[in-house]
N, C-alpha and C positions, 0 to 999 in steps of 0.2 A: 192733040191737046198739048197745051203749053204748061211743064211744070219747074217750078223754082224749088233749088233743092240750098239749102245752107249747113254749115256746121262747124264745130268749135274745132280746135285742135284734138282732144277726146275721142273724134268722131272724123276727121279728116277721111283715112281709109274705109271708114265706111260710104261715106260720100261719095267718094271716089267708084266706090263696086256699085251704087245707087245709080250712079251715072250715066255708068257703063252698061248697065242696065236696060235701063229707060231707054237711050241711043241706041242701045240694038234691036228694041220693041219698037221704036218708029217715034217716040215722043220728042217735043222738043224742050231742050233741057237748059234752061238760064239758072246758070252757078253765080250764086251771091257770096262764095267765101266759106271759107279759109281757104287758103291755096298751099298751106302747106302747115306742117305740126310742130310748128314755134307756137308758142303759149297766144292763148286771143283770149275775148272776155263772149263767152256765148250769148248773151241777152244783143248786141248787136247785129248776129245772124239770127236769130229768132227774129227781131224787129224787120230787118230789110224783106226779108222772104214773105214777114204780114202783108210787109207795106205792097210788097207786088202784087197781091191778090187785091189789095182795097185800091190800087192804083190803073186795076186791069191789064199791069203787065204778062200777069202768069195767069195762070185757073185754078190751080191747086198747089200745096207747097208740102216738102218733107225737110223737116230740119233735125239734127242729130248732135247729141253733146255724148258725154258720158253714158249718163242712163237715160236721156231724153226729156227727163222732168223740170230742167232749169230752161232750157230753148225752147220747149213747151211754155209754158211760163211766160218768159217775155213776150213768144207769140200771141197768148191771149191777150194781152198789156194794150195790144192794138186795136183801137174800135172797130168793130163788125168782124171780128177774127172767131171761130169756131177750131181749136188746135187739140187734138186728142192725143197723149201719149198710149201708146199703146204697145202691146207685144204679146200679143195670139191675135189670129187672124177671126176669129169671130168679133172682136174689137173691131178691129181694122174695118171689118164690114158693116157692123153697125155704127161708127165714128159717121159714115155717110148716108147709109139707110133712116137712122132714124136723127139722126143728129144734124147732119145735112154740111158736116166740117169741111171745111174748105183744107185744113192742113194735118197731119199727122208726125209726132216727133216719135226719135227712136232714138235707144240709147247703145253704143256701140259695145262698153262693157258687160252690158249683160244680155246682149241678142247674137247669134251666130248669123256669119251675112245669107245664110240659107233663109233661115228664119225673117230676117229682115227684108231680102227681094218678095218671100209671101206676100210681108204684111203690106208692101207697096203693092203688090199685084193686087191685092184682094181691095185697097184700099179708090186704087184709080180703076178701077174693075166695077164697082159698085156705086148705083145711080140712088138719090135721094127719091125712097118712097113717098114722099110729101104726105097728101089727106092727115089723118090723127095726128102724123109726125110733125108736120107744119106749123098745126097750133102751138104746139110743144115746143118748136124753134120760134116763134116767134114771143112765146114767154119769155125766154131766155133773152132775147134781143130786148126784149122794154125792159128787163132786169137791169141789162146794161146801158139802157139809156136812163133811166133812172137813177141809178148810180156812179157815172162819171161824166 
């Protein structure tokens, strides 16, 4: 599985332990940025890492700012984007079980990178149950075609 991971200056080293991660479980890993912790604006890495999934670069995407709620954020900003901020792993699992998210943001200041390698496990770990769940996602999607 191919995943695009991005993140603000905030979240730099977390990215980095993300990384390191995912490459020693076998995934392949395309870094959208930041490459180092000089000041960035996070809504630009929230956007490129959407844009890799709607472009079928990637398959699934993890982006990280501070607490993960602003790069979360821009992620949704991108049509057909599903981005759950999360931090406990039953989130994590249902951001994809029933939700069917293609990305998952995380915030560096208030997750320990223990904490945070879970929520990626548990996250790329877990397949969308579809049936009931589907409907559900596909509401959501005429919501946002409706609306933008």
């Amino acid at each position: 599985m191919k995943i695009g991971i991005g993140a603000d200056h905030g979240a730099y080293k977390l990215k980095e332990v993300i990384k390191n991660h995912l490459n020693e479980k076998g995934y392949e890993v395309v870094d959208y940025g930041t490459n180092g912790p000089e000041s960035v604006d996070y809504p630009k890495y929230g956007e490129a890492v959407a844009k890799g999934i709607i472009n079928e670069e990637i398959e699934r995407g993890i982006v990280c700012c501070g607490t993960g709620i602003g790069i979360g954020l821009a992620a949704n900003k991108v049509k057909g984007i599903r981005c759950a901020n999360v931090s406990d792993t039953f989130s994590a699992k249902m951001s994809r079980a029933h939700n069917n998210c293609q990305m998952i943001s995380l915030g560096e200041r208030v997750l320990g990178y223990g904490l945070a390698l879970e929520l990626v496990d548990a996250f790329l770990e877990t397949e969308f149950e579809g049936e009931r769940h589907a409907k559900r996602v596909d509401m959501i999607i005429d919501i946002e075609s409706n609306n933008l």
